[in-house]
C-alpha positions as CSV (number, residue, x, y, z in Angstrom):
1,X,106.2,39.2,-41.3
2,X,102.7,40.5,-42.0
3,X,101.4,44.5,-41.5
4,X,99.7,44.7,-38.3
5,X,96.8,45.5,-39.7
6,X,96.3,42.8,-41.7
7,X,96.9,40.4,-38.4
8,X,94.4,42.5,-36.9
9,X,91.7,42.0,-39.6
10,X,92.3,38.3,-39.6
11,X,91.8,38.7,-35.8
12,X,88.7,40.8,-35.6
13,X,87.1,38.2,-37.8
14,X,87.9,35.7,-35.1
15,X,86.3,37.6,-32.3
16,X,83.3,38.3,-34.2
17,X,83.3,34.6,-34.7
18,X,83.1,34.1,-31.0
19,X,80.3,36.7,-31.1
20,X,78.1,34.8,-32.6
21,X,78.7,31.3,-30.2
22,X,79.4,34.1,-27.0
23,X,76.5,37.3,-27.4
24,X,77.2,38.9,-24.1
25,X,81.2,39.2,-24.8
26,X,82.4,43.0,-25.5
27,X,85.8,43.7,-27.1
28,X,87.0,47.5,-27.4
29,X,90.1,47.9,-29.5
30,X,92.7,51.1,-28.6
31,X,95.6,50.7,-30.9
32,X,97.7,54.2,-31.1
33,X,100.6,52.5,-33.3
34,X,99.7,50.2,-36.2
35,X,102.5,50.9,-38.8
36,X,104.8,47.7,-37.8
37,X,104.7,44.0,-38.8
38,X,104.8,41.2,-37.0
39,X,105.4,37.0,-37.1
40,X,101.9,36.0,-38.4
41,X,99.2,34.6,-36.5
42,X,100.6,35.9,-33.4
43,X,97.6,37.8,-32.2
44,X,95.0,35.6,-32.9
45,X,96.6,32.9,-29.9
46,X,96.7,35.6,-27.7
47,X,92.7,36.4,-28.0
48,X,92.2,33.0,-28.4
49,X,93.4,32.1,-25.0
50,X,91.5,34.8,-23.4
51,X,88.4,34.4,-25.2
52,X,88.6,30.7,-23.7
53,X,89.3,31.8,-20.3
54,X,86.5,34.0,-20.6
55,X,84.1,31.3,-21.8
56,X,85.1,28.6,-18.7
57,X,85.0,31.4,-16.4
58,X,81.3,31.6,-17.6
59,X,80.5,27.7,-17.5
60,X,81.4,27.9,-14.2
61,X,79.3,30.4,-13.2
């Protein structure tokens, strides 16, 4: 188990990663609670997925 925060940091660094290769893409982070841990790399998957949802929706377009 990791802090959340540091799973968070590792994910923000992804998404600004897929900044770079997506420009137009927005994230807005509204965490209340951050003082837990969790398995890691359980949260980068989760944007993962959604980031590639996001960029098919737009090659489809």
């Amino acid at each position: 188990m990791i802090p959340f925060e540091k799973e968070l940091g590792h994910t923000k660094v992804y998404v600004d990663i897929e900044k770079v290769r997506f420009p137009s893409i927005t994230v807005e982070y509204d965490i209340q609670d951050t003082d837990f841990s969790i398995p890691p790399l359980t949260l980068q998957p989760v944007v993962e997925m959604q980031s590639a949802m996001v960029s098919e929706s737009v090659r489809m377009d």
